[in-house]
C-alpha positions as CSV (number, residue, x, y, z in Angstrom):
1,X,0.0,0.0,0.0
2,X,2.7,2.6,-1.5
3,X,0.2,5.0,-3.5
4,X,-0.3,8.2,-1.8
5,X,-3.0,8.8,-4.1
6,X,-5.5,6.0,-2.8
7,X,-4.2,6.5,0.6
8,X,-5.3,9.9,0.4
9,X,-8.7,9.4,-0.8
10,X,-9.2,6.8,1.6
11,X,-8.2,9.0,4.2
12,X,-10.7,11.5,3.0
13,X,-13.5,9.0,2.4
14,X,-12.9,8.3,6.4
15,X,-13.3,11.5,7.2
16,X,-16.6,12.3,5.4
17,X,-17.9,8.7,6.8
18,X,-17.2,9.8,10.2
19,X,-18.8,13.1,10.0
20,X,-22.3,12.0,8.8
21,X,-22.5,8.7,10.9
22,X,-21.6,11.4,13.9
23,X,-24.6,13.2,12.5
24,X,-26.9,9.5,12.5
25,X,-26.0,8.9,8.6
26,X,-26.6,5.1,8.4
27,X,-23.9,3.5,6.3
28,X,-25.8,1.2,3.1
29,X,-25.6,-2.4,3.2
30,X,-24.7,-4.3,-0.1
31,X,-27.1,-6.3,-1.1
32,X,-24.6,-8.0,-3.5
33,X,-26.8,-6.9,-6.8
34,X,-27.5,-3.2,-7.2
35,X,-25.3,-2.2,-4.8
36,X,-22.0,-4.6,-3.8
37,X,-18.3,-5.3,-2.7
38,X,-15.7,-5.9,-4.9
39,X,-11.6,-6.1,-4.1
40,X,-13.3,-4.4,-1.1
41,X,-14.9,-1.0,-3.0
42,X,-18.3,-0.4,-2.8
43,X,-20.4,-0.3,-6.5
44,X,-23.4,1.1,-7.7
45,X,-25.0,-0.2,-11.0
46,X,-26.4,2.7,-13.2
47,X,-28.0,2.4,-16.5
48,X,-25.0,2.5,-18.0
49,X,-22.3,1.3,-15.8
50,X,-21.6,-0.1,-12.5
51,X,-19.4,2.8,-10.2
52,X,-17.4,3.1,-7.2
53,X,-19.3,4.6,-4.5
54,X,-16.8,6.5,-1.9
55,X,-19.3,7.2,1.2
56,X,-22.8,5.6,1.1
57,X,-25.2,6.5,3.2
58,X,-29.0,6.8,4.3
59,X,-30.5,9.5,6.0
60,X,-31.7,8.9,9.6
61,X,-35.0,10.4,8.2
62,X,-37.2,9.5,5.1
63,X,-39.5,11.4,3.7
64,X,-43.1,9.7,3.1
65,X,-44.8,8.9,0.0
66,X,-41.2,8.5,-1.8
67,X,-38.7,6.6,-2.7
68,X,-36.2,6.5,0.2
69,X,-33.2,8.3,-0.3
70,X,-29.6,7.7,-0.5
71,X,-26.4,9.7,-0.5
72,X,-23.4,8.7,-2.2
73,X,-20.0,11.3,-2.0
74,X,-17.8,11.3,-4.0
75,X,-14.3,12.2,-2.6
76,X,-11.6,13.7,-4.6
77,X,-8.4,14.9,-2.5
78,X,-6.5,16.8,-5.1
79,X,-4.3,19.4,-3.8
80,X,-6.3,22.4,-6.1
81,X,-9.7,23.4,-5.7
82,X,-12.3,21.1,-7.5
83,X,-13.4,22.4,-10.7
84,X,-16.6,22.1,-12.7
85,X,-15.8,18.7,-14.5
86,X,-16.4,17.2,-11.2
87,X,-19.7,18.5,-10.3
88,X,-20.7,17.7,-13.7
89,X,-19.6,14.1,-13.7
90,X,-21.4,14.1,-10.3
91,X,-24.7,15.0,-12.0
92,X,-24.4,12.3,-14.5
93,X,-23.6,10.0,-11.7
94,X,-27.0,11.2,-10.3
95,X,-28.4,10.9,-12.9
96,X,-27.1,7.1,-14.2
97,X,-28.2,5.5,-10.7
98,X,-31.2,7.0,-10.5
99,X,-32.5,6.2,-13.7
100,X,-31.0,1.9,-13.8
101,X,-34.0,-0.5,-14.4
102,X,-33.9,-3.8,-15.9
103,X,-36.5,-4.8,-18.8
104,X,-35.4,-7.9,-20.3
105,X,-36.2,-9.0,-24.0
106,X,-38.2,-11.7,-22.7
107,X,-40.2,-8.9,-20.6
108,X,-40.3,-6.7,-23.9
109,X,-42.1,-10.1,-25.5
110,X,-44.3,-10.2,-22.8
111,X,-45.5,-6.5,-23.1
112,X,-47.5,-7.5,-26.1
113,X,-49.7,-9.2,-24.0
114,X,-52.2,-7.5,-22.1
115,X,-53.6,-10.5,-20.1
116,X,-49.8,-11.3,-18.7
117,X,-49.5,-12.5,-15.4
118,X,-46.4,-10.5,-14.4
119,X,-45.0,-6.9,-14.7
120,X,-42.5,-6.3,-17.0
121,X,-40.4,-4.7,-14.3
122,X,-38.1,-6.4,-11.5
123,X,-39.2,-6.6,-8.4
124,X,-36.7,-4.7,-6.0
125,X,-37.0,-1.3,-3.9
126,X,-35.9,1.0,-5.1
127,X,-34.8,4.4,-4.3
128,X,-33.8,8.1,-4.7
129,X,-29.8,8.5,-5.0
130,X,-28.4,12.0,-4.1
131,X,-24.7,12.1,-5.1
132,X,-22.7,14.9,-3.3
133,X,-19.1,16.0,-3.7
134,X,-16.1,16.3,-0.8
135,X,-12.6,17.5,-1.4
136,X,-9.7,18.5,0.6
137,X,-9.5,21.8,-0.9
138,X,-12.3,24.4,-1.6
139,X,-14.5,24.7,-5.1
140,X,-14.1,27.4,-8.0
141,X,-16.6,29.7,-8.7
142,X,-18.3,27.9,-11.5
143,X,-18.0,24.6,-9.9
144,X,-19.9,26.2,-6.8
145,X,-22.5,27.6,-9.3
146,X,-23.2,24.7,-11.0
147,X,-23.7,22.1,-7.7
148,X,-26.2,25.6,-6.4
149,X,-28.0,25.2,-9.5
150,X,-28.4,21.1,-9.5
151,X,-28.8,21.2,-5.8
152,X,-25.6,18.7,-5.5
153,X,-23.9,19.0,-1.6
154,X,-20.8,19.9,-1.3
155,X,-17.8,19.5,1.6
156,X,-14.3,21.1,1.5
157,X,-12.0,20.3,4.8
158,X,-10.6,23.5,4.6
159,X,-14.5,24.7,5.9
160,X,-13.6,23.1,9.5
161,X,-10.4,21.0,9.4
162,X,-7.5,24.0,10.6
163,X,-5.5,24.8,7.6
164,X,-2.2,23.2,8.6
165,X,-3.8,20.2,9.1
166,X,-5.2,20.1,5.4
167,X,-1.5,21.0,4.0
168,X,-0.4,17.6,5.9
169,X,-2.5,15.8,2.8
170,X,-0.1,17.3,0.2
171,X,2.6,16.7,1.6
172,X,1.6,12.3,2.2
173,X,4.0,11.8,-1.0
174,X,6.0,8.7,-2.5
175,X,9.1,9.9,-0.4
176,X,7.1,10.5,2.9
177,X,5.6,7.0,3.4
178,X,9.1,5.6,2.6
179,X,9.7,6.2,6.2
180,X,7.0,3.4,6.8
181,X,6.9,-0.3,6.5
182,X,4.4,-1.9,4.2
183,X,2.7,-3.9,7.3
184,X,2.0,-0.4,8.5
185,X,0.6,1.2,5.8
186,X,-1.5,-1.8,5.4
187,X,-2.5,-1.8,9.2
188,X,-3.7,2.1,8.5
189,X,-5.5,1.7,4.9
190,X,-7.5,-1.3,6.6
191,X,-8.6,0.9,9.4
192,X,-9.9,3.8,7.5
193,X,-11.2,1.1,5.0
194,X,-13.6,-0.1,8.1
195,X,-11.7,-3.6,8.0
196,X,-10.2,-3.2,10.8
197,X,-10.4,-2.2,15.0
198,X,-12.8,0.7,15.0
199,X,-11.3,1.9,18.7
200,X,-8.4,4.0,17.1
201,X,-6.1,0.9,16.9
202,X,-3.3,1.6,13.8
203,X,-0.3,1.5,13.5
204,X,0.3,5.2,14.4
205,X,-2.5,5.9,17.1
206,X,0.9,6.5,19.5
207,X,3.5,7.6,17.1
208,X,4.0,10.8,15.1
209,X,2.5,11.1,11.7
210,X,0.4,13.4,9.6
211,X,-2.0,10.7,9.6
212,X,-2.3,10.7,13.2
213,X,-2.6,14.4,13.1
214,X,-5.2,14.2,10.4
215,X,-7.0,11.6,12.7
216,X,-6.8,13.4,15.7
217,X,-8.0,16.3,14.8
218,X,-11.1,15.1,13.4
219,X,-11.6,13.7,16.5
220,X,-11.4,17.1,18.1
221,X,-13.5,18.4,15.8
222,X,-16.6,15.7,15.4
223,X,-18.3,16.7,18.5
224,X,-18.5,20.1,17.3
225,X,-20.1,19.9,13.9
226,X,-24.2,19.3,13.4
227,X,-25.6,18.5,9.9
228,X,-28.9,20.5,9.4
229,X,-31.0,20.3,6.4
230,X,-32.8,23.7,5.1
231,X,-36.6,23.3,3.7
232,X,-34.9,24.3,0.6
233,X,-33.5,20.9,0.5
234,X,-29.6,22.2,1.1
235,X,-27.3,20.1,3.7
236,X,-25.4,22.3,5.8
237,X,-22.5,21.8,8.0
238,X,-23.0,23.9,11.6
239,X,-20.0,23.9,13.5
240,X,-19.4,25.3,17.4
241,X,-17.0,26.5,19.0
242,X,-13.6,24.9,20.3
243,X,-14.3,22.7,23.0
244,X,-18.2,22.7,22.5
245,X,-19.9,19.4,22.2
246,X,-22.6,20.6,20.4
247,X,-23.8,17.4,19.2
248,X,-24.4,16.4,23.2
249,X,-26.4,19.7,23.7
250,X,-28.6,19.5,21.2
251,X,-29.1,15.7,22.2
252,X,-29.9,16.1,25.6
253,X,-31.9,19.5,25.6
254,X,-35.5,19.1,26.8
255,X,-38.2,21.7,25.4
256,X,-37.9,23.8,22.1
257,X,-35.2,25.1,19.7
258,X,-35.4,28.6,18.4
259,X,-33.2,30.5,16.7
260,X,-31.4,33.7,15.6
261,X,-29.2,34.5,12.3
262,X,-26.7,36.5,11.9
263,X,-24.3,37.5,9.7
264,X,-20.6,39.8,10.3
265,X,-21.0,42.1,6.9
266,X,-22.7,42.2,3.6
267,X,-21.4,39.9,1.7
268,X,-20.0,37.3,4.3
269,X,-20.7,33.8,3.3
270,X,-20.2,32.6,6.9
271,X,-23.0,33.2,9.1
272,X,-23.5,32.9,12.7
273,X,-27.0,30.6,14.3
274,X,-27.8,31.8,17.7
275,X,-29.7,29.0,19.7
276,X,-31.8,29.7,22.0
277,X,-30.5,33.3,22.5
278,X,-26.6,32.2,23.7
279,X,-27.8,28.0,24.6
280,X,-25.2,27.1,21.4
281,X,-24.0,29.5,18.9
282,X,-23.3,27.5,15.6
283,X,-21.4,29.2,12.5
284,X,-22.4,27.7,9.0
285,X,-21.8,28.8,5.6
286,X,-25.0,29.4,3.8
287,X,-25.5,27.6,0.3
288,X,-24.5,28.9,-2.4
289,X,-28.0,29.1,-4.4
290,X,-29.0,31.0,-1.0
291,X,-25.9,33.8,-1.6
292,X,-26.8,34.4,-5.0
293,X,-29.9,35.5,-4.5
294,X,-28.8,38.2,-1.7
295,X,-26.1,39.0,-4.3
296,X,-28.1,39.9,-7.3
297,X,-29.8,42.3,-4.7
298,X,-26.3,44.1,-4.3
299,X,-26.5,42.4,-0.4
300,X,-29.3,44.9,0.3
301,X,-29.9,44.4,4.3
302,X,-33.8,44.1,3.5
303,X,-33.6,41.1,1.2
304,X,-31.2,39.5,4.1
305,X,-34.2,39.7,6.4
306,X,-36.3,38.0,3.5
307,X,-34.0,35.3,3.0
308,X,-33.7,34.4,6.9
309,X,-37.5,34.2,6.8
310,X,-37.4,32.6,3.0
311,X,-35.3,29.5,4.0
312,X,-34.4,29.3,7.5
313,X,-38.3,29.0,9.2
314,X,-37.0,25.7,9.9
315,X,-34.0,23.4,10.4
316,X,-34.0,20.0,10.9
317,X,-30.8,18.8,12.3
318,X,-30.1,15.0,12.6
319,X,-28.9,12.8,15.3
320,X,-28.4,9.5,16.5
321,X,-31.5,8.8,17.8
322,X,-34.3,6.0,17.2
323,X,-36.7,7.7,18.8
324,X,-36.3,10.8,17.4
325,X,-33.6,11.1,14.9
326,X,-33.9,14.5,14.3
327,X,-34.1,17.6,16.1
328,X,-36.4,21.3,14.7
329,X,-35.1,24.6,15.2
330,X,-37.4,27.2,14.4
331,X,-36.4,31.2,13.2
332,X,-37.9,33.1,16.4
333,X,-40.9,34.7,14.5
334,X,-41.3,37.8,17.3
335,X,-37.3,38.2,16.5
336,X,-38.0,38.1,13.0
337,X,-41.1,40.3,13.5
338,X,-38.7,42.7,15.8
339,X,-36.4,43.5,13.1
340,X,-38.9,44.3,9.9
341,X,-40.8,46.4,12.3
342,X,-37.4,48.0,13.4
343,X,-36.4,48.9,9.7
């Protein structure tokens, strides 16, 4: 196990698996057909090919009367931001899966027969695939656009990872894991892989590395981060501050959620969700399909009002929880009322 390459995308697979089963993401079983193992990836079958699914996951919550959903990310840990060819191929991906059926020519035959016993379809479940995008480094412009537009998730480690800690991927080269033995590197690629201990038992949990780094400071950071999903249909990451378990607070509170939103200037992507006026005080970046809309209004503060009342009446954040998976935070209306009356 000498290639930095799927060392680093495995690493970065692990990291994304860990945040959203933190957040009550269930992983997907194979069930060795439409979705199954091979030389120990995980596939997909589309309509026009079988792929490699990074991170597969179901949402601790379904929505009735539909299909039950399904995300797959896709993780590329280049050492540039991700460009638009990506988030493209993404969409096709999206596409391919969702739209894989099976009619055999002996069901075709059978269609001319309207008395037939059988539908001309297989019998499976089957279900709605959202296919998101995570990178080590940020997105360009147009690559952000485009997942906006096509409502395609997106995660970039330097949104929460600290930034030293992201350079310490480049730098996992050819000529750095020549320090290691190949028993090691084994030892760590099956425990990111899930094949191995899951109690933080590789070769380096007590040695120096920039995996253990890496490792370690996910750890540190896990507790902090909340996934919350936006009417809208947007995923967004809210994260606390150092040392906050948010993810405890919000299990363990008894009574309602409200909320307050806030944001440092015109302009600034990264906005500030006070709970509960000062119970947990969360900074998220809003989506992009959300900025562009307060952009095209020239950041106006009045169509920032609109927008918190728009998209943010309610959030639902998820947890691990079978009795209630998820958790509502709702604007505070007489806040909201407050400021329009004020201005």
């Amino acid at each position: 196990m000498r290639n930095p390459h799927k060392l680093k995308g495995s690493l970065l697979e692990y990291i994304v698996r860990r945040l959203l089963r933190n957040c009550g993401f269930i992983p997907v079983r194979p069930d060795g057909n439409y979705v199954y193992k091979q030389r120990g990836l995980t596939f997909i079958n589309g309509k026009g090919a079988a792929h490699d699914a990074d991170v597969l996951v179901s949402p601790p919550i379904q929505m009735p009367f539909s299909y039950p959903y399904r995300l797959n990310f896709e993780c590329k840990a280049f050492n540039k931001r991700t460009g638009l060819t990506i988030i493209r191929n993404a969409l096709g991906l999206r596409y391919d899966i969702n739209e894989f059926e099976i009619v055999t020519k002996k069901a075709i035959k059978k269609r001319k027969n309207n008395r037939r016993a059988k539908f001309a379809i297989e019998n499976r479940q089957r279900y709605n695939y959202q296919v998101g995008v995570a990178s080590v480094e940020d997105f360009t412009k147009p690559a952000f656009e485009f997942a906006a537009n096509n409502k395609i998730p997106l995660i970039s480690l330097r949104w929460f990872l600290p930034p030293g800690v992201c350079d310490l991927f480049h730098q996992i080269n050819t000529a750095y894991l020549a320090q290691f033995t190949d028993q090691q590197l084994q030892s760590f690629y099956n425990y990111i892989k899930g094949n191995d201990d899951e109690n933080g038992r590789y070769f380096g949990h007590n040695v120096e590395s920039h995996f253990r780094t890496i490792i370690d400071s996910l750890q540190r950071f896990q507790s902090r981060v909340l996934v919350g999903l936006l009417d809208s249909g947007d995923l967004i990451f809210l994260v606390a501050e150092e040392g906050v378990n948010a993810y405890n607070l919000i299990m363990n509170h008894q009574g309602g959620l409200i909320a307050r939103y806030h944001f440092a200037e015109r302009g600034n992507t990264n906005w500030v969700l006070d709970v509960n006026q000062g119970f947990l005080t969360l900074n998220f970046y809003i989506p992009e399909s959300i900025q562009d809309i307060w952009r095209e209004q020239n950041y106006d503060l009045a169509v920032a009002r609109q927008l918190k009342e728009r998209f943010f009446q309610r959030l639902f954040i998820f947890v691990s929880d079978d009795l209630r998976p998820f958790r509502i935070i709702d604007i505070d209306a007489l806040w909201l009322e407050e400021i329009n009356n004020r201005n």
